[in-house]
C-alpha positions in Angstrom: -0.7 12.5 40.4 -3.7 12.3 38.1 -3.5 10.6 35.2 -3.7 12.4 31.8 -4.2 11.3 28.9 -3.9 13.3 25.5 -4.8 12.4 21.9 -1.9 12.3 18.9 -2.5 14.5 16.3 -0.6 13.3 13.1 -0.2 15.7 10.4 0.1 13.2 7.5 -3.1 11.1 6.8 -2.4 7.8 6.1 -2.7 6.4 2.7 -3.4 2.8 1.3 -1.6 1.8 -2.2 -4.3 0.0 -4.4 -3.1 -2.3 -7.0 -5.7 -2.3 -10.3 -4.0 -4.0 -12.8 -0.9 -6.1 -13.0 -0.4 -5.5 -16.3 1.7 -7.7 -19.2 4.7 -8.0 -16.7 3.0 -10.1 -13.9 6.0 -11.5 -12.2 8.2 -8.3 -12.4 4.8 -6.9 -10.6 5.2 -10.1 -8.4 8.5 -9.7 -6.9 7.5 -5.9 -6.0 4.7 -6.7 -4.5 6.8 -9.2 -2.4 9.5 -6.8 -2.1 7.0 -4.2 -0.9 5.4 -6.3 1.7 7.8 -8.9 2.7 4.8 -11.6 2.0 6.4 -15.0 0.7 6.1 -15.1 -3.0 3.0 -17.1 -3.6 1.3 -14.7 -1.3 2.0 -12.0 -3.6 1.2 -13.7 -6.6 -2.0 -14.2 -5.1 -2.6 -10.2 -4.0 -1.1 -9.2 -7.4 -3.4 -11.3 -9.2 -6.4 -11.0 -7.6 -7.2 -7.4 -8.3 -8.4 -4.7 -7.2 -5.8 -5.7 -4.1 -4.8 -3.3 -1.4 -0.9 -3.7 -1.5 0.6 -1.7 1.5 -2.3 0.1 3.9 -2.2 3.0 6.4 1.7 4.0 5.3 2.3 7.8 5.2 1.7 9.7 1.5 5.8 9.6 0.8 6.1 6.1 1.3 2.7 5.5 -0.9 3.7 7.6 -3.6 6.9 5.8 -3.9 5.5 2.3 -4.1 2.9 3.8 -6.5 5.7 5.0 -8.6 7.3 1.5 -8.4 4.6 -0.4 -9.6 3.7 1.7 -12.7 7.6 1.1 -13.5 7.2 -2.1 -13.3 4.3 -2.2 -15.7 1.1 -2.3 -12.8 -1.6 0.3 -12.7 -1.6 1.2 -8.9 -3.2 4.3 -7.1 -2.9 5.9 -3.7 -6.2 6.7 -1.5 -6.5 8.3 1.5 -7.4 6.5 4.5 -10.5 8.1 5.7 -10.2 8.9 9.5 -12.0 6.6 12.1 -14.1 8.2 14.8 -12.6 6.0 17.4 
C-alpha cells in the first residue's frame, strides 16, 4: 500500500497574546500571567515585567481573546496578533 501523506488545513489561524504594559497592578498582572501559563511565579514576574512580552503564542483566536480580556481586567494593556503562516 502506498504511502499517502496529506496536509491539515486548520481553519482558525493561530494567534499570539502580546503583553504591552503591566500597568499600576503588577502583581494582580503577575499571578495571570502565571495562571495563564503555568510558569513558576518569578518566571512571570520576569515576562510581565519585561515588556513588550509574548504571553501565550500560537493558541486559537477564542482562547487569545479571552486571555486578552483577562489582562485588561486585571489592569495590563495586552493585544492579540495573528500568527503569520510559515511556508514550511
Amino acid at each position: 500500500m502506498a504511502d499517502e501523506y496529506f496536509s491539515l488545513v486548520c481553519d482558525d489561524v493561530p494567534h499570539d497574546v502580546l503583553l504591552t504594559d503591566p500597568g499600576v497592578r503588577v502583581m494582580d498582572v503577575v499571578r495571570l500571567v502565571r495562571r495563564l501559563t503555568g510558569l513558576s511565579l518569578w518566571r512571570s514576574q520576569g515576562l510581565a515585567t519585561q515588556v513588550p512580552a509574548v504571553v501565550l503564542a500560537c493558541v486559537p483566536e477564542e482562547d487569545a481573546a479571552a486571555a486578552v480580556s483577562a489582562l485588561r481586567d486585571a489592569g495590563a494593556r495586552a493585544e492579540t496578533r495573528e500568527r503569520p503562516e510559515s511556508d514550511s
